[in-house]
VEXSETOR-582306 format. One record per residue (C-alpha): x, y, z; residue in three letters. Coordinates in steps of 0.5 Angstrom, whole numbers, always signed. Layout:
BEGIN
{{X, Y, Z}, 'ALA'}
...
***
This chain:
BEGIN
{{-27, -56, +43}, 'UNK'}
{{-30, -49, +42}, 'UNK'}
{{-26, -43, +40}, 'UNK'}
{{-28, -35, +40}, 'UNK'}
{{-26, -31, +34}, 'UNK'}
{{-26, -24, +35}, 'UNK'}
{{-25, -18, +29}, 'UNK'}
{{-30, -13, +30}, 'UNK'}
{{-29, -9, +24}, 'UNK'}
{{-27, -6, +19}, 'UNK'}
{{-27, -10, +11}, 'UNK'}
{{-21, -11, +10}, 'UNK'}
{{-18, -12, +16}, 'UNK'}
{{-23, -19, +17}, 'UNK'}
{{-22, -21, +11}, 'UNK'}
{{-14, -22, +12}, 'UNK'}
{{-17, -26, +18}, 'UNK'}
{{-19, -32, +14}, 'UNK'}
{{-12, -35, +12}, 'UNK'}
{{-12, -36, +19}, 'UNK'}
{{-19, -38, +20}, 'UNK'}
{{-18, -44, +14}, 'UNK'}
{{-12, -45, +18}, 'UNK'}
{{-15, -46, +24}, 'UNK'}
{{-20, -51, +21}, 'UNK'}
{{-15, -55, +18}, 'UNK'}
{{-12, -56, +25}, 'UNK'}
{{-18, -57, +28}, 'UNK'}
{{-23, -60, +24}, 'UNK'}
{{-28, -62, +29}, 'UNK'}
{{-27, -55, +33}, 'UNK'}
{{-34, -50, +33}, 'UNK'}
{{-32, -44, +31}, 'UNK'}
{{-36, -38, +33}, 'UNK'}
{{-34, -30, +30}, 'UNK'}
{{-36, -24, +33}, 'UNK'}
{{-37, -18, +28}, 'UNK'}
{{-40, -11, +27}, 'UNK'}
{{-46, -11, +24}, 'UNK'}
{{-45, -7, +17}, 'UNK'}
{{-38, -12, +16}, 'UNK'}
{{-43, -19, +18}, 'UNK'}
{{-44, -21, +11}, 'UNK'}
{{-36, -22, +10}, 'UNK'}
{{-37, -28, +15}, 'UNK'}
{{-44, -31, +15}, 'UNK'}
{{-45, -36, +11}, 'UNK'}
{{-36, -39, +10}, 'UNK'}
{{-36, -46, +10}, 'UNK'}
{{-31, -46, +16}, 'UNK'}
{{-36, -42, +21}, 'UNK'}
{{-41, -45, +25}, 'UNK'}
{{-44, -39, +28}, 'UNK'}
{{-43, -32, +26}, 'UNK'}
{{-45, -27, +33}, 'UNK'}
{{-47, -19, +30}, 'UNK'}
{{-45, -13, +34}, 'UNK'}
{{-48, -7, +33}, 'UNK'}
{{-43, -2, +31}, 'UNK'}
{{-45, +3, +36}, 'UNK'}
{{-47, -1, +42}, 'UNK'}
{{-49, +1, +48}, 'UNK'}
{{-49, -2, +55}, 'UNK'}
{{-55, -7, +55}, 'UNK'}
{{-52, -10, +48}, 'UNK'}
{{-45, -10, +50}, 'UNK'}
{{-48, -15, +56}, 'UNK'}
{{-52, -19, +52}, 'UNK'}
{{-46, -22, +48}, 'UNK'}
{{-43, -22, +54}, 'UNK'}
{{-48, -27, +56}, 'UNK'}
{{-48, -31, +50}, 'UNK'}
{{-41, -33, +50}, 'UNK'}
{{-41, -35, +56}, 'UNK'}
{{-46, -39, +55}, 'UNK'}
{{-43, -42, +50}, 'UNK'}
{{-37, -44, +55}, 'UNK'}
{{-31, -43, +49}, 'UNK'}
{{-24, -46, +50}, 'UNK'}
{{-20, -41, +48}, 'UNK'}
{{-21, -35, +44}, 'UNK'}
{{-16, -31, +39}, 'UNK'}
{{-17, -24, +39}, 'UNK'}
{{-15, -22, +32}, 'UNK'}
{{-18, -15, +33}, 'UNK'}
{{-14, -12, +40}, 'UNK'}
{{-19, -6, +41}, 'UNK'}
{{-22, -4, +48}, 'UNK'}
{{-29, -8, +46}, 'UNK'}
{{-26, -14, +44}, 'UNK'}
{{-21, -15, +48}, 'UNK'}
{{-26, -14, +54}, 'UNK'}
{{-29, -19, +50}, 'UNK'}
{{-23, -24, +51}, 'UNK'}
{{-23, -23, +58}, 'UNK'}
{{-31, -23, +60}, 'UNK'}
{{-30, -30, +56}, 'UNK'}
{{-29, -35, +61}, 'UNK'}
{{-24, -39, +56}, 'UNK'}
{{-18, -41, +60}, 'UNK'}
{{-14, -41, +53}, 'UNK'}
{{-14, -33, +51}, 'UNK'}
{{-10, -31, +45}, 'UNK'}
{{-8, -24, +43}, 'UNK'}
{{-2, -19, +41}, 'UNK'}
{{+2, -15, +45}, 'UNK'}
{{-2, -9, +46}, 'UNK'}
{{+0, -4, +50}, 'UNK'}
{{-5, -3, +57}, 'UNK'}
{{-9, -9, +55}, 'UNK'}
{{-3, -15, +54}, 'UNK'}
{{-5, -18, +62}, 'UNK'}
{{-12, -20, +59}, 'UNK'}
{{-9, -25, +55}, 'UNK'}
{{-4, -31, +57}, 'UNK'}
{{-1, -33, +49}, 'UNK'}
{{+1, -27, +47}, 'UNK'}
{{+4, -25, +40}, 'UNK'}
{{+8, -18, +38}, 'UNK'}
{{+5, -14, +33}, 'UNK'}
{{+12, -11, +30}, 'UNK'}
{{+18, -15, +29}, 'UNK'}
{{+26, -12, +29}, 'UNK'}
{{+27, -16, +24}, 'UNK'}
{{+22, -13, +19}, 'UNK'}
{{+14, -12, +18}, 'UNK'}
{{+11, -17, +18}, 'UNK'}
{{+4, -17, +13}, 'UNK'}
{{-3, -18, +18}, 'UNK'}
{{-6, -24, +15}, 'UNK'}
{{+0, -27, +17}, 'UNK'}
{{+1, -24, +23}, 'UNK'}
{{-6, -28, +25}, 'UNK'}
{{-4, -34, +22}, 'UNK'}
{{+2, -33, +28}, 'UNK'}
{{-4, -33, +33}, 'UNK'}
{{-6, -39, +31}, 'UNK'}
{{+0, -42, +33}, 'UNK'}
{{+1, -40, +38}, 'UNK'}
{{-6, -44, +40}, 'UNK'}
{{-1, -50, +38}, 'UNK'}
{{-4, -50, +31}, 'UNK'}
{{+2, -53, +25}, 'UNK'}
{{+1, -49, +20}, 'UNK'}
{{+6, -51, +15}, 'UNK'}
{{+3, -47, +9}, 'UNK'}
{{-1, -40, +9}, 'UNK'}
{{-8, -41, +6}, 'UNK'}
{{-12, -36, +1}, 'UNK'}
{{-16, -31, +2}, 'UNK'}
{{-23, -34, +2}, 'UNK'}
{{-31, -31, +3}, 'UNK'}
{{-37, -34, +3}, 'UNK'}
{{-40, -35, -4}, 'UNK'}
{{-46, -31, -7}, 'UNK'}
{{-53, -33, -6}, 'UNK'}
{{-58, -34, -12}, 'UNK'}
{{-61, -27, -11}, 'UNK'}
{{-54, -24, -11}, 'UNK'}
{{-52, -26, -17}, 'UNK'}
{{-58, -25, -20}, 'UNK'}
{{-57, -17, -18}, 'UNK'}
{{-49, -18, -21}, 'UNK'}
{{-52, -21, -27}, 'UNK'}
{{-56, -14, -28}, 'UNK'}
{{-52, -10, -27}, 'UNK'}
{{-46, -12, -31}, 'UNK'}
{{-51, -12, -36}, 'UNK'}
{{-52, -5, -36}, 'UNK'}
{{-45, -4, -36}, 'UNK'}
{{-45, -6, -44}, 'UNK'}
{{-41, -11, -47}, 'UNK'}
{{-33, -11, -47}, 'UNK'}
{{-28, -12, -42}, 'UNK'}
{{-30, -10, -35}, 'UNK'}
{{-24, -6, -30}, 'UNK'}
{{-27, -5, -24}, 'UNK'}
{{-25, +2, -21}, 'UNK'}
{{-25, +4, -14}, 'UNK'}
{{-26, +10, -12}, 'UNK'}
{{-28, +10, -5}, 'UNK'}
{{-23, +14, -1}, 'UNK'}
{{-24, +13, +7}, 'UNK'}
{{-19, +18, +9}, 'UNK'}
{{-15, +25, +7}, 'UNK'}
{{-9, +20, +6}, 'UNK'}
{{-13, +15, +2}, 'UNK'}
{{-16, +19, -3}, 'UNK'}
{{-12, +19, -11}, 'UNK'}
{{-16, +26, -13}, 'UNK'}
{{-23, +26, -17}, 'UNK'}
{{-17, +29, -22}, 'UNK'}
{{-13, +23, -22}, 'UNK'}
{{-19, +18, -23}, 'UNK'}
{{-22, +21, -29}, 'UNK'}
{{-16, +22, -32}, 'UNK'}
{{-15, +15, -31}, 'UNK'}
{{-22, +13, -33}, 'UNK'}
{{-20, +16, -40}, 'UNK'}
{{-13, +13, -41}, 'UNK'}
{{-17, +6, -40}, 'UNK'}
{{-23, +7, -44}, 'UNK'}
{{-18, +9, -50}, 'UNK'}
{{-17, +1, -50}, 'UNK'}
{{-21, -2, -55}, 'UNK'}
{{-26, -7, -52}, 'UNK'}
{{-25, -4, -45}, 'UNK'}
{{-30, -2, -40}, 'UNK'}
{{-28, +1, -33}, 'UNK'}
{{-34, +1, -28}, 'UNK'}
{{-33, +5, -22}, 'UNK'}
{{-34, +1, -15}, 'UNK'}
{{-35, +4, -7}, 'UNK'}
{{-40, +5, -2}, 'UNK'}
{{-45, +9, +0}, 'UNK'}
{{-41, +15, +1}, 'UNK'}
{{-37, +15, -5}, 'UNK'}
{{-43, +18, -9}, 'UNK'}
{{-42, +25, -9}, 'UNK'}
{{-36, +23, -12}, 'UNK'}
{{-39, +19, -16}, 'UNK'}
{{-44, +24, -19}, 'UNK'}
{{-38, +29, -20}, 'UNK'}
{{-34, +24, -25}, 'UNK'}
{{-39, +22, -29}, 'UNK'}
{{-39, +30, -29}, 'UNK'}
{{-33, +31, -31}, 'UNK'}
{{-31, +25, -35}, 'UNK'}
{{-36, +27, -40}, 'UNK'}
{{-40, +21, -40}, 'UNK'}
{{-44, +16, -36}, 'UNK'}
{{-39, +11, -33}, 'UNK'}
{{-41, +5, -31}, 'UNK'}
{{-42, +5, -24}, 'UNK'}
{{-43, +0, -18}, 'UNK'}
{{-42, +5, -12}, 'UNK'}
{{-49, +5, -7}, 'UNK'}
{{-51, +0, -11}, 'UNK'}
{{-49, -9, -9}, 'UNK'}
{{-47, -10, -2}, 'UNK'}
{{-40, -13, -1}, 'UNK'}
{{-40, -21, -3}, 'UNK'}
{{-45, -18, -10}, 'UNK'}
{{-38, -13, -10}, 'UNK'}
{{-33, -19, -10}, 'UNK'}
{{-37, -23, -15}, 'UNK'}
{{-37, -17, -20}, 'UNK'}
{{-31, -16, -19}, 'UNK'}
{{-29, -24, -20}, 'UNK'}
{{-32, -23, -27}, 'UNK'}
{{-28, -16, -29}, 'UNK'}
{{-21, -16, -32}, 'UNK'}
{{-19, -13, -27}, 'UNK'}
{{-18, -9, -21}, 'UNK'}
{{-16, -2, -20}, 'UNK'}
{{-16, +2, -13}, 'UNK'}
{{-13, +4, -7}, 'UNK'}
{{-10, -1, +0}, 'UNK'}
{{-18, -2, +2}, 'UNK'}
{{-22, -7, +3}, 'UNK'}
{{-25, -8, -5}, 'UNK'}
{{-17, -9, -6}, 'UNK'}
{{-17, -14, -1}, 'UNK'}
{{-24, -17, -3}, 'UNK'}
{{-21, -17, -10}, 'UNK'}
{{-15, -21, -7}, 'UNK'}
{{-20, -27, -5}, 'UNK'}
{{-22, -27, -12}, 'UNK'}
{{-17, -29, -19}, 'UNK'}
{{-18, -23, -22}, 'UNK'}
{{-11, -19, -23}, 'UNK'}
{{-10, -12, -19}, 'UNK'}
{{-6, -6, -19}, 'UNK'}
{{-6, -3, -14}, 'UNK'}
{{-4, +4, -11}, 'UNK'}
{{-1, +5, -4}, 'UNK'}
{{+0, +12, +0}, 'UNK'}
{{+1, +12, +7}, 'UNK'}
{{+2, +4, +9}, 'UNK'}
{{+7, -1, +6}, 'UNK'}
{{+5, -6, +2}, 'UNK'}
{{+9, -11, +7}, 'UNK'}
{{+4, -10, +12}, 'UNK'}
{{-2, -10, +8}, 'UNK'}
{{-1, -12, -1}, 'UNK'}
{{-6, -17, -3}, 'UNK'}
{{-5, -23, +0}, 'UNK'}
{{-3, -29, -5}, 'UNK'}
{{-6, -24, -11}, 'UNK'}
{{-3, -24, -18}, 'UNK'}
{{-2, -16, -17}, 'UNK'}
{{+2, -10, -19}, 'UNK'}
{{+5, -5, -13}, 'UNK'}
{{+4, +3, -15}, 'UNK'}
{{+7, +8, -9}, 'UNK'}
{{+12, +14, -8}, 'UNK'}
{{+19, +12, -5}, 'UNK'}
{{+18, +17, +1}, 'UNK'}
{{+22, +17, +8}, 'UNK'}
{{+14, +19, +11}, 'UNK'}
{{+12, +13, +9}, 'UNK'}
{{+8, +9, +12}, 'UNK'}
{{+5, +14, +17}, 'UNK'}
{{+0, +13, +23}, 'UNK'}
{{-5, +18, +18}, 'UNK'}
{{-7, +23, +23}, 'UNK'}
{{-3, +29, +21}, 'UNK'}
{{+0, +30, +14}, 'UNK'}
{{+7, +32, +16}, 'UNK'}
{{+8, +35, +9}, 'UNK'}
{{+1, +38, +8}, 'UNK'}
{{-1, +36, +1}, 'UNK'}
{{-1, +28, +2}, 'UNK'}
{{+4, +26, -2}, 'UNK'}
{{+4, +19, -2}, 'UNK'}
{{-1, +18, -5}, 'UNK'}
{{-1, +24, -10}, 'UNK'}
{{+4, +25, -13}, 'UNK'}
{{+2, +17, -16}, 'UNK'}
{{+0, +20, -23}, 'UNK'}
{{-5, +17, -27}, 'UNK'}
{{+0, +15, -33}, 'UNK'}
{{+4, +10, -27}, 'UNK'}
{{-2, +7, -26}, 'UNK'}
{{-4, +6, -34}, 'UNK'}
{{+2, +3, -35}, 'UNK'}
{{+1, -2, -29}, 'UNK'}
{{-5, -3, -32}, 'UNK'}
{{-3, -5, -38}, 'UNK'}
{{+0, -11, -37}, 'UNK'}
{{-6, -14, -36}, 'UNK'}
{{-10, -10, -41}, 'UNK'}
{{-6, -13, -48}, 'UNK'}
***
């Protein structure tokens, strides 16, 4: 049996994918399964014990290497195809699949393509993404009778010796990796909160905070080193996100907003604190992780987050250091 995995992006997004992907080994142990991923989040699925193959699209691909991949799946001659993503590219994947078995949500405009379909939201509450996609796989006809972790590739030789470095020139002491990183208006805590933060923790005997995010984070980056009146141990810009995982394997603890990192941190035994501003943690909390929830109480929440109806991003701002200073500490005594 072939079966075609489908998630195209983003980080936290194809992690929750892979309770349903262990799940999906588990009941069919001799399946060949095939992911397709964008190139900037391959490196999330390339090489996990329960992948045979990995397909790598270029984020921004055009007509002839939309066509390409096209051709490569049907050569490949899939039996059936879960679409965990349900965007216009994936899902035109599904349908030029020629898999006679097509699974995927009911989306509005796309929902023909498929002929198992599952709701993406229940009257009877929220239900978290990763098991959403565990009901995806049995809709397959899969018995998942336990849901399972998180799990990602692990580090390479080369990798590990990269995170060795690193964490060495961070200095000794507890590690507790920060992560900065905003991605959007709505997600972003503030360069004020974060450096006040920096300091509540530093103030810890023993303790080291090591900022964490991505290439983009570095102007963020240089003006807390700024303000924090010292040089902070950083990994922004500098480990890809398997190195980020095994940093953070070998941290105390994580601290961060809902992102990817926090969901890389859930793949990992390492406590979390983690803040939540426009979703809600019923949809997206760290999977199966030992984790503290901070978030404001706020009838806006959660929102679609492209307009703030207050103007001042609440959610997330009114979330004060101190809140997350004391969640902090329950694991920091």
């Amino acid at each position: 049996m072939k079966i075609l995995l489908i998630r195209l992006r983003r980080t936290g997004d194809i992690i929750l994918t892979t309770p349903a992907v262990a799940a999906l080994r588990a009941a069919f142990p001799k399946a060949f399964l095939t992911y397709i991923v964008e190139g900037p989040f391959a490196r999330l699925v390339r090489g996990h014990p329960h992948l045979d193959k990995v397909i790598v699209l270029s984020p921004k691909a055009g007509r002839r290497e939309f066509l390409a991949v096209v051709r490569e799946i049907r050569r490949e001659k899939f039996d059936a195809v879960l679409d965990f993503h349900g965007g216009p590219k994936a899902s035109l994947f599904t349908l030029l699949s020629g898999a006679r078995t097509r699974v995927g949500y009911e989306v509005k405009y796309r929902r023909l393509i498929y002929n198992r379909r599952v709701p993406r939201a229940y009257a009877e509450g929220p239900v978290h993404s990763a098991a959403n996609h565990l009901n995806l796989v049995k809709a397959l006809g899969a018995d998942v009778r336990k849901a399972p972790p998180l799990s990602l590739p692990e580090a390479t030789a080369k990798e590990r010796k990269n995170v060795d470095r690193l964490m060495k020139e961070a200095g000794r002491g507890k590690k507790v990796v920060l992560h900065i990183g905003a991605g959007n208006r709505f997600r972003d805590w503030g360069v004020e909160n974060i450096v006040r933060l920096i300091g509540l923790i530093s103030g810890l005997r023993g303790v080291r905070v090591v900022l964490a995010g991505g290439r983009d984070d570095r102007e963020a980056e240089k003006e807390i080193q700024i303000r924090a009146g010292g040089r902070v141990p950083s990994l922004v810009g500098r480990v890809n996100l398997i190195e980020l995982r095994e940093a953070i394997r070998r941290s105390v603890l994580f601290v961060g907003p809902d992102s990817g990192p926090m969901h890389i941190a859930a793949s990992t035994s390492t406590p979390i604190v983690a803040v939540f501003g426009p979703t809600l943690p019923a949809h997206f909390a760290p999977w199966q992780a030992r984790a503290v929830i901070v978030e404001s109480d706020l009838e806006c929440r959660p929102c679609r987050q492209k307009k703030c109806v207050t103007g001042d991003y609440r959610c997330l701002r009114t979330v004060t250091p101190e809140q997350v200073f004391k969640a902090c500490r329950r694991f920091l005594r």
